[in-house]
N, C-alpha and C positions, 0 to 999 in steps of 0.2 A: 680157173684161178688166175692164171696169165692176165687173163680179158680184165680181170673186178682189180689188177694190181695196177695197168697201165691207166685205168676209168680214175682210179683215186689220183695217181697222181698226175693224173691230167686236172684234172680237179682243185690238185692244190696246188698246180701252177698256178691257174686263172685264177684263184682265190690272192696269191703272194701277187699277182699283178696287177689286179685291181687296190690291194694295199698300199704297191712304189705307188699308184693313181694318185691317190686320194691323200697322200702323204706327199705328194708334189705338187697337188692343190692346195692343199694348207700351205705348203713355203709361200708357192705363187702368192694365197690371198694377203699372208703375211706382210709379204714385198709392195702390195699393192698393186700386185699383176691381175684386175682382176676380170679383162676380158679372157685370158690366159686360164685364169682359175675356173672362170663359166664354162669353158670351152671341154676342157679336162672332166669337170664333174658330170656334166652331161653327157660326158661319151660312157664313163661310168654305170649312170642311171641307165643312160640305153640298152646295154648288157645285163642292168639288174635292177629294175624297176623298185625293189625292196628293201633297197642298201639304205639305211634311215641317217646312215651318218653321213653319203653324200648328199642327199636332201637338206641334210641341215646345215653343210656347208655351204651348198652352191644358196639358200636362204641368206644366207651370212655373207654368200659373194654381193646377192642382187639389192641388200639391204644395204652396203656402202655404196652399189651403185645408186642406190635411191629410189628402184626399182620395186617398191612397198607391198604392191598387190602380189607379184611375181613372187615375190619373197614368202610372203604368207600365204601363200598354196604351199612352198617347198615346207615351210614349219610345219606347216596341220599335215602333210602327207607323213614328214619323220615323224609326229605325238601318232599318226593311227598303224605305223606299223612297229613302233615302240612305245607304247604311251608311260612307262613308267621312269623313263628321263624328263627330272625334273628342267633341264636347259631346253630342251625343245619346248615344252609349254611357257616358257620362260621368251626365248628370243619369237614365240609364235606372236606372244602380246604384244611383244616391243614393235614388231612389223606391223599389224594390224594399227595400233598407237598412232604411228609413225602415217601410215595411210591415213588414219583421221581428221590427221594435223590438217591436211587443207580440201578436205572434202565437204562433202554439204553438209546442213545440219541432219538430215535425211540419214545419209550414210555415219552420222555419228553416232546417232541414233540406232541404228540398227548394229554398228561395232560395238558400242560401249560396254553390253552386257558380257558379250564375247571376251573382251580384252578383260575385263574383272574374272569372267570363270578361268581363262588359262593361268591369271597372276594364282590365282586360285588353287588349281591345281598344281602350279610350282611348289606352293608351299606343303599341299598336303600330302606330296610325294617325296619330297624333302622339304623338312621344316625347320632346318639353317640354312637354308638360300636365300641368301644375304639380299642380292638382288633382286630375287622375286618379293621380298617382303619388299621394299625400298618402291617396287613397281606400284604392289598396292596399295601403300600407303597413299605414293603419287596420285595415284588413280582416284583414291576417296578423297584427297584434298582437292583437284580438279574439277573431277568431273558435279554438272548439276543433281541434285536431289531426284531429278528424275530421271536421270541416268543410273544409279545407281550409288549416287556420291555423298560421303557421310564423313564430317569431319570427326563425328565420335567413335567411329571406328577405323579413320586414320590415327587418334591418339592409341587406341587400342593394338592395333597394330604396330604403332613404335613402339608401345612398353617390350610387347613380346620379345619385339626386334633386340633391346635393350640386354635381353635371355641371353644371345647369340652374337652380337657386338656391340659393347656398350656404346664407346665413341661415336659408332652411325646411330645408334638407339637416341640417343641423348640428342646428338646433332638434328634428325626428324623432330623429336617433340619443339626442338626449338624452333627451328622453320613453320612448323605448326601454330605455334605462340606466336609465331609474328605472324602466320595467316589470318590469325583471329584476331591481330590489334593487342595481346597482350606482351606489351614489353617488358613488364615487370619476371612473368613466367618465361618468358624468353631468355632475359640475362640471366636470372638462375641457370639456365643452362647451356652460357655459355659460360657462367664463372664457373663452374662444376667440369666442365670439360678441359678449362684452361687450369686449371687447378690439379687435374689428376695427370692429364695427359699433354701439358702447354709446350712441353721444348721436345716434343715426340717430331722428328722431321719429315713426316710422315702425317702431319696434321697442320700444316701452311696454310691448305686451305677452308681448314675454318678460321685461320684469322681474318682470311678473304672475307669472309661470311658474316663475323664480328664486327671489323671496320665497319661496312656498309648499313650494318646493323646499327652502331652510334651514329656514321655519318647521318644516317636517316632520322635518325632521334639529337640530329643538332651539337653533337659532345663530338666537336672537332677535333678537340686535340688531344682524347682517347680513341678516338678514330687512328687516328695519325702514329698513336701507339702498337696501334696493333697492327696495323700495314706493316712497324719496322720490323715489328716479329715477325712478320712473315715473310720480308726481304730476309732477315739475318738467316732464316729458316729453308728459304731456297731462292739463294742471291743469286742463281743462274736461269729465274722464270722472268720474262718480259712483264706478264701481269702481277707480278709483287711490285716492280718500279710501279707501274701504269696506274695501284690501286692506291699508291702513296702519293703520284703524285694528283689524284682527286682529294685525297684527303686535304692537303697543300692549298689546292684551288677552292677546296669549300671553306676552311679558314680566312682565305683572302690572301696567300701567298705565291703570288703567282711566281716569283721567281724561282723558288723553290719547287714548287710544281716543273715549270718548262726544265728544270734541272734532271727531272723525276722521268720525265716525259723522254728526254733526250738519253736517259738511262737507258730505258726499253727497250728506244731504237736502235740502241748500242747492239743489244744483244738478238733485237730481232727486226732490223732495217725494216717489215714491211707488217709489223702488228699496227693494224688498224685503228686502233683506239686513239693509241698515245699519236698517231700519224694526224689525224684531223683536231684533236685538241693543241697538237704543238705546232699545227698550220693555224687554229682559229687565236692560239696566244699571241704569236708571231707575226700577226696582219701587219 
């Protein structure tokens, strides 16, 4: 009886230490420690090959290192020893995605189908994951017809979406509308978004998305309007100036632009955008 009493709580030592583990890897990844965070989860796994939620961090470590393939072993190991967490099928596609980005057409070809069944599987294991729907939508408006890619069931999938958060529901179709060239169905939604939910602080950047949306369609200085909403809306983001002052520059005011520009760098001495446009003003 002695023996099965000291077994257990030997037990549930090494169970509460591998816990501070894995809870002092998430701070680390948090911090952006993440050779630190690799280091830690893998001593982890070495102990316990089956722990599906260090796999799916040190995933999440090797995915901000950039480290995409590595990444997507750790995701598909956490979906096969858990497979009913809708986030690991979720961040398994994003990795896989993510490897695509510059690989041959060969190996797209051979991901593409993969990365649609795990968005897939996000949803059908939770079907308010916000994100995995947003995945697959992305995924049907991207990818070719022979990959797998259908813009009729990207709108199908934003209506859904629409179920579960209207604002991203409505924001998808519209992005959609402008994939196909209709800007008539497009402003429909974004006068419906800006109408129900416009001075939400928490929606800046669909004005972002708005502007660019008239700048593109020529209507400067409804352009120029909605940039200021989304300065007034988050007057402490660099790309609210940066996006008004394009607005500025496509109208033809350049003074007011380099004013816009000069905003930015206020708040963000080293954002890129407004740095080469207020060097190319400034010649």
């Amino acid at each position: 009886m002695r023996k099965i009493f000291f077994t257990i709580f030997f037990l549930s030592i090494v169970s509460m230490n591998f816990s501070q583990d894995l809870n002092s890897a998430k701070n680390l990844l948090l911090n952006n420690k993440l050779n630190e965070a690799k280091s830690v989860l893998e001593k982890i796994i070495s102990n316990d090959k089956n722990n599906a939620e260090a796999h799916f961090y040190l995933g999440k470590t090797l995915i901000r290192m950039k480290e995409f393939e590595d990444a997507s072993d750790e995701f598909e190991t956490a979906t096969k020893i858990n497979y009913n967490n809708a986030d690991y099928h979720f961040w398994f596609a994003q990795a896989m995605g993510q490897d695509a980005v510059n690989s041959s057409i060969f190996t797209k070809i051979k991901l593409a189908p993969k990365i649609k069944d795990e968005y897939m599987k996000t949803v059908q294991i939770n079907p308010a994951h916000v994100q995995g729907r947003m995945g697959l939508i992305g995924f049907y408006r991207m990818a070719p017809g022979i990959m797998g890619g259908s813009m009729e069931k990207a709108y199908s999938e934003a209506k859904i979406l629409i179920g579960y958060d209207e604002k991203l529901g409505h924001y998808q179709l519209a992005t959609l509308y402008i994939a196909d060239k209709n800007s008539g169905k497009a402003e429909e939604e974004f006068k419906f978004l800006e109408s129900k939910y416009g001075n939400s602080k928490d929606i800046s950047g669909f004005y972002n998305a708005y502007g660019y949306f008239l700048l593109n369609n020529s209507r400067f200085n409804d352009a120029i309007q909605k940039f200021k909403k989304q300065v007034e809306l988050d007057p402490s983001n660099a790309n609210s100036y940066d996006s008004l002052g394009d607005g500025y520059l496509a109208a033809g005011n350049k003074t007011e632009a380099i004013a816009q520009f000069k905003k930015a760098l206020e708040l963000d001495p080293n954002f890129p955008a407004s740095k080469k446009k207020l060097k190319d003003l400034t010649k």
